[in-house]
Each structure stands twice: as C-alpha cells, then as structure tokens.
N, C-alpha and C positions, 0 to 999 in steps of 0.2 A: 870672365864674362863671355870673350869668345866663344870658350866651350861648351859653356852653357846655352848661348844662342845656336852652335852648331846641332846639340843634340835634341835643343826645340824644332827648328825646322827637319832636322830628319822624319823626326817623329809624323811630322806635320804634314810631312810631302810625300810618304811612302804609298799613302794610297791615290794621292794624286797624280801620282807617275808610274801607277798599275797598269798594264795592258790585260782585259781576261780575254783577249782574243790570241789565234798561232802566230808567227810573226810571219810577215812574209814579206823578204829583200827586193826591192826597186833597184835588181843589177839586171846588168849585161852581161853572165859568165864567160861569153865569151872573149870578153875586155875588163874582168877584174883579173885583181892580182890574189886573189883567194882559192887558196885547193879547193878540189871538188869536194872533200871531206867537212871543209870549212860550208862551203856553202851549202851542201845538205844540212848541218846542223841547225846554221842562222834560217834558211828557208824552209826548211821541211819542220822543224823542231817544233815540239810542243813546252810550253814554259809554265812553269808556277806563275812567275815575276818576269813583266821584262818594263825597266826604268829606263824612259829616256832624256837624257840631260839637255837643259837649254844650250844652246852654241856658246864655244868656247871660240870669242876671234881673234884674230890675230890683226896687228897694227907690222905692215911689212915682214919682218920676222919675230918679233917680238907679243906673246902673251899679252894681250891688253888687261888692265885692273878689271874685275867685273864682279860687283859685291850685290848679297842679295837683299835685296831692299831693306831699308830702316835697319840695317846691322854694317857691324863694320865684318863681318864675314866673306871675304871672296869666296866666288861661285868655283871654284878649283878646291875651296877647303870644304867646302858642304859637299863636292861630290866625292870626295875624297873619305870623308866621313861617311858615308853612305854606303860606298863600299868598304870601308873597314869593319861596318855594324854589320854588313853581313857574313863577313868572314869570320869575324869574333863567333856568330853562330853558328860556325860550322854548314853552313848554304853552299850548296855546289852552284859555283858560280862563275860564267863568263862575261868578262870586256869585250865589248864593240869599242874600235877607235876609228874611226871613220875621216880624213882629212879630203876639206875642200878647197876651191880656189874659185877667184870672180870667171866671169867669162871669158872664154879661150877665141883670141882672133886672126888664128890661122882657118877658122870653120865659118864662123861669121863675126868678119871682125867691123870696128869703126871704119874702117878705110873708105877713101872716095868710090865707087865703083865706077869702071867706065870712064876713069877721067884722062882728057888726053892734054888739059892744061898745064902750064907752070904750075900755076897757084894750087891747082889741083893734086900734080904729081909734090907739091912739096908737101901737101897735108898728108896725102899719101906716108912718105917719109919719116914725117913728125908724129905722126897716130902711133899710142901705145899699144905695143903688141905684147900677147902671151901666149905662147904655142903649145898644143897640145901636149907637147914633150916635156916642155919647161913645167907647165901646170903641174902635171903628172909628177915631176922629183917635188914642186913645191907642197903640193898638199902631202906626200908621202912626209915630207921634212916638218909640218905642223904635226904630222899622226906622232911622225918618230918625238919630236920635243915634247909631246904631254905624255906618250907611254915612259921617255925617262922620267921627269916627271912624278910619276907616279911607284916607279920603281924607286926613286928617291926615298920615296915614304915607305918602304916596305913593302909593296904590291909585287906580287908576284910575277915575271915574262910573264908564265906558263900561264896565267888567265887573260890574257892581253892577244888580244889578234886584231891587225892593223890593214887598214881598206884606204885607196886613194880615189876620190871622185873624179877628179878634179875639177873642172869646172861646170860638169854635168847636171849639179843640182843647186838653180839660184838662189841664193833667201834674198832677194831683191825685185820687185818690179822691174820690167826693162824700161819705162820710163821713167826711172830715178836715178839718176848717171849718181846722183851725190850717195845712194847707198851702196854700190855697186861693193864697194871694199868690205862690207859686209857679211861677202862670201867669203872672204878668206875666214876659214873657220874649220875646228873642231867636231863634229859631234858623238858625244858618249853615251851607250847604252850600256845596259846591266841586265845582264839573263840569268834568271835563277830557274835552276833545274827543278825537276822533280827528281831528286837526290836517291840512288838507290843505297845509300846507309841511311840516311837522317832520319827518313821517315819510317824505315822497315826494322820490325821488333822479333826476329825470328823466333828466341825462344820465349815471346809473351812475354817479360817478364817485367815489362813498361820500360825499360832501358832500352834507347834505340840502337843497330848496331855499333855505328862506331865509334859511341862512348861507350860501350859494354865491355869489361875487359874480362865478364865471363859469361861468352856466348853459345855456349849450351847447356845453360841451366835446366833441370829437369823442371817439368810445368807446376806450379803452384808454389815454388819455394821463393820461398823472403827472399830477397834481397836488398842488398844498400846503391846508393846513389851512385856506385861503377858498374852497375848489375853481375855483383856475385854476392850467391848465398852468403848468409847471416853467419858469427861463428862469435857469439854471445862472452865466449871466455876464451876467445883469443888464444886457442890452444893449435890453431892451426887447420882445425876439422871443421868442417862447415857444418852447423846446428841439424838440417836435416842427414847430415851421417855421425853424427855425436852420439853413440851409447852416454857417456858421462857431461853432460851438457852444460855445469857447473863446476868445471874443473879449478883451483887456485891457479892464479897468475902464476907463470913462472916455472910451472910440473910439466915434465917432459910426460907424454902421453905417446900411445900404441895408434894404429893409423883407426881404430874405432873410436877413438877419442878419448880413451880411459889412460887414468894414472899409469905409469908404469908400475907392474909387479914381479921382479925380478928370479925370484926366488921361487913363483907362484903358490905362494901360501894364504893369498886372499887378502893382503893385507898391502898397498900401494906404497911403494919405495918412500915416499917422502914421508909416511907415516910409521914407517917398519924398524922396529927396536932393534930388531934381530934379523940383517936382511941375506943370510946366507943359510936361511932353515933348511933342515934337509927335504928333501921330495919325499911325500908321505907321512908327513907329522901336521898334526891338530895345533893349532899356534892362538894366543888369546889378541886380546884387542889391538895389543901394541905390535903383532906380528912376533912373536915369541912363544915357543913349544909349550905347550901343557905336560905336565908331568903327570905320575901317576902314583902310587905305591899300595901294598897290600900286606894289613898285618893281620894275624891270625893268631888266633891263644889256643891252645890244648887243655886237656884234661889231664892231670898226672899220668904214666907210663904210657898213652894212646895218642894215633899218627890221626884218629877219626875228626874230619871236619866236622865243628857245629853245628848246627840248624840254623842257629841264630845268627852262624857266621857266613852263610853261605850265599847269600845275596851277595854279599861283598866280591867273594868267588865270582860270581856273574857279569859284577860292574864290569870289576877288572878285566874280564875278556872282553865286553864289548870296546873298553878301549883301547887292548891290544888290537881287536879288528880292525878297528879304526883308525890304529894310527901303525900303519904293516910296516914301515922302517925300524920299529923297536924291536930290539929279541929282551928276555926275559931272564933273568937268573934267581931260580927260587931257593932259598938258603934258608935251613932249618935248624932251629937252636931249642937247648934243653935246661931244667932248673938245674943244681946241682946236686939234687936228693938221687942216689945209689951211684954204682961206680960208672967211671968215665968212660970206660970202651961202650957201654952197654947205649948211655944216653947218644955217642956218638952217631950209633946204630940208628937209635929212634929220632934223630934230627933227624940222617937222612931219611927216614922213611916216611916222616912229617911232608919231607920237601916232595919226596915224590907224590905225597897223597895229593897234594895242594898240583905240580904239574899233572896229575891223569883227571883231575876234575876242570882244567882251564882247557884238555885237549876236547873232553867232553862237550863245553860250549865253545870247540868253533875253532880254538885258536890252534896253527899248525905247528907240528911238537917237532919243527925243525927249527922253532923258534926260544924255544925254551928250553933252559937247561936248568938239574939240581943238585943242588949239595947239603950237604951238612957239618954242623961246626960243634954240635954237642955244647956240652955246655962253659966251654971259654971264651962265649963274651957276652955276659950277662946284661941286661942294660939296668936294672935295679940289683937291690939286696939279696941275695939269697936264703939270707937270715928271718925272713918276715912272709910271711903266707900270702900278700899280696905282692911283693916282689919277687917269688918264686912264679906265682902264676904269668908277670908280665914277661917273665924272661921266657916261657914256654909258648913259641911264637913262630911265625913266619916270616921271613922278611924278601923284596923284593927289590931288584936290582935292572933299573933299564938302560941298555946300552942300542946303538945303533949299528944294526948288522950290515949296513952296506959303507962304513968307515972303518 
C-alpha cells in the first residue's frame, strides 16, 4: 500500500514542484562553502526540471517524523521516490542539500543590551546562544545526515552537493519565538538537465544516444529497441547488408550474409552432397558433378561420323567447354567381322575422327586424348547384325586433369 501511495503522489506532485523559470541562488559566494564551478551551474544553469522539496526539520539532532498528508508515507520516502523515478529514466540529474539553522545570536542575539544590572547581566548569561561558527558545523551536520541518508538508499555522492546556510534564511516570523526551531532544517532541490544524451538521436534512428548501442546507423535503416539495424535471421549480418536475408538458423554465413559455399560450386555447404567439387566442374542440385558420356555407332569398315550422330558431337563439346577441369579420353571399338589387326587400325582411326571433330567445336586438343581397342570388348553378341552394329562405337572416358 506504501508503495502504491508513494508512486500516486509522485505522479501527482511532478508538475507541482516544476520550476519553468532559470534558477537563481539567494547566496553570498563570497561566504558559501560551494566552488565556483558549483555555483555557476546552480546560478547561471538553465534546467528542464528543478523540484523543490518541502523542509526536512530536524528536532535537535534528530530527523523529525514528517509524513504526507492522509498517508502513512514520510516525506524523506516520497522524496526519495522521486529521485529514484528519475534516475530509473535515465535524467541527468543533480541534488541540492542545503542545511539550515534558527537564528545565529552572536549578530543579533536575545541578549539584554546595555545592561548594567545584576538582573540584567544574569539574563545576559542565561540567554541561549548559537554562534555563527556553531551554526555553520550544525546545519552542515543536518545537510551531511540526509545526504547519508540518501546514500543509504543507493543515491549516488556524485549527484549530491551540500550547502550550509546557517542561520541566514528564517522559515519563522520573528515574532514567533515558539516557531523559531523550525529553522533547523533541510531543504532539497532536484535539477534535471537538459541531458546531452537522453534527448539527442544522432543517427535519427528514434533511439536516443545513450541507449543506442549502435550509434551510427546509416539513415533510414530499421532498427530494434537498442537502435541497431534489424538482422531478421539472426545470422549475424544486419538485414540492410544481407544479400541472403532468409538464411536457416544455425548456417554459418560469409560477411554478405550468404550460406557458406566452400568448394564454390554454387551450391551452400549445408546443402552440398559433394562438398570438395573440383574448381571448374557443373554440379546438379545437391552440389555433385554432372557427368557426361558420348556414344557413337559406325557404318561397317568406316571411321565417317553420322549426320544423325553429329549433334551429339556438339553437345558434348559444349560441355567439355563448360566444364574445363575434365580432359577426355576417346576410345574406339570394332565388330568382329575381318581380321584383328585391321579393325584395330579402324578403332583408332574411329577415335581420332570423333577427337578432330570435338577440336573443330572449341574444345582444346590438350585436352583430349585417343585410342583404340579394335574389336576385344564387345559390349553385345557378335553373332547377330544388331550386336555387331552396337559394338561399332565410340566411347568416352572423363577424367580430371588437374588431379
């Protein structure tokens, strides 16, 4: 319930203890105890906020109970609250502690004046005295017990700067001897800066600086609520430098934000079948080499390419060109019809027709090589007019010339 009445009156009192004017100190600098640092800032300073707190009095040395109306909240917890809600905001913010004291009667004090009687020199005597000097440690001693106090709770020194009146500012009438105690007292202000982080957003980005924990954002990029660019799939790359912007959770990516591709065959490591492809090889979906082959059938005793076969001749270069890591080995085979040295002959001369037609479209004849095997290895029957023609063929062999 406390707490709850503490952050109602906060709420409640912020604008009633708003100053919209500069402030301007009621000292003597030449008889405070404040650097001159100090008192340009209180005097000269321009403030968003400056809250000033009702007296905190003191009962000899001791904090009097001082609660604020219809709550059981003392007036040391509400102001205590008030500066905590602005530092929770991050508010560039200084303490005023200001300690007083009643009337000082070494300057004009109760004493008889002029008195030359008994009766008179003993009232003389008996009149309470408090001298400027005395004043002076006692109100410092009231500033010093509320700024502990205050530190108690977690308040910072370094916002806290303590001023001694002493008895220089009455909150009494002088014909009211019975409120006279009422100067011994506290008073607390709260100055809120015009902050140069809180309020100033250098790179636009609605994050001010010094919650932005990326303070040069280039101008019109997203950002999230610590102002740094957006990076959608958490790959580490901020969305405005993401080529791959939709990456899976968990894929190590390249500083453009794309998969890794190791091999660089096109095909991103965490998807690649085959992930040590050679350099220069055509690979299908799963990251794995395309293959190729080239078969070619003859006419009885003749090395003469088809017509009808000769597209094929074409493919296959283009994807020799395409894929320059392969060399070629063209091997030439014969039926078994006449004798053996002769077909030997006409493989190879098979194989060479088939390499000076691949040089023809393109492909470099450092690449290809030929031979022939005649007719010992048949791949059908011999015996049958459609197995003799399948075995009178081309075949084609690809290897990798730079392993």
């Amino acid at each position: 319930m406390k707490s709850f009445l503490i952050i109602y009156l906060l709420s409640y009192s912020l604008l009633a203890g708003t100053y919209d004017y500069s402030y301007s100190a009621n000292i003597d600098s030449n008889e405070s105890n404040l650097s001159n640092s100090e008192l340009d800032f209180f005097m000269g300073g321009e403030f968003k906020e400056i809250i000033r707190f009702n007296a905190l009095v003191f009962d000899g040395t001791s904090l009097e109970e001082q609660y604020v109306e219809d709550t059981d909240v003392t007036y040391f917890e509400y102001i205590l609250a008030t500066i905590k809600s602005y530092i929770a905001r991050d508010k560039d913010i200084k303490i005023k502690i200001i300690g007083h004291t009643k009337e000082q009667t070494d300057d004009y004090n109760e004493a008889v004046v002029d008195s030359d009687t008994y009766a008179n020199a003993i009232q003389n005597w008996s009149a309470p005295t408090l001298t400027t000097q005395r004043s002076a440690k006692l109100s410092m001693d009231y500033a010093d017990k509320i700024q502990r106090m205050l530190q108690d709770e977690n308040i910072s020194k370094e916002l806290m700067v303590k001023e001694n009146r002493r008895g220089d500012d009455m909150a009494f009438s002088d014909a009211l001897d019975e409120g006279k105690d009422l100067s011994n007292r506290v008073m607390l202000t709260l100055y809120v800066s015009f902050s140069k982080y809180v309020e100033i957003d250098t790179d636009e980005d609605t994050v001010f600086d010094k919650q932005d924990e990326c303070p040069n954002t280039p101008k019109g990029v997203k950002v999230d609520i610590e102002g740094c660019p957006l990076d959608s799939d958490g790959d580490g790359v901020y969305d405005y430098q993401d080529d791959c912007p939709q990456t899976p959770k968990g894929v190590s990516v390249d500083k453009k934000g794309c998969p890794l591709d190791s091999d660089g065959d096109g095909v991103a490591d965490y998807k690649d079948r085959c992930p040590d492809t050679h350099k220069g090889l055509q690979v299908d979906f799963n990251g794995c080499p395309l293959g190729k082959t080239l078969a070619l059938n003859f006419k009885t005793n003749s090395d003469r390419i088809l017509t009808e076969s000769y597209p094929e001749v074409v493919d296959f270069a283009e994807f020799m060109k395409m894929n320059p890591a392969y060399d070629a080995e063209i091997v030439g085979h014969t039926d078994s019809i006449g004798k053996s040295g002769f077909n030997m002959k006409l493989s190879k001369r098979r194989a060479i027709s088939v390499k000076a037609a691949l040089i023809a479209e393109g492909v470099a004849a450092t690449r290809l090589t030929s031979k022939g095997k005649g007719e010992i290895e048949p791949i059908q029957s011999n015996r049958t007019k459609d197995g003799r023609k399948m075995n009178r063929r081309i075949e084609v062999k690809l290897s990798l010339h730079n392993k």
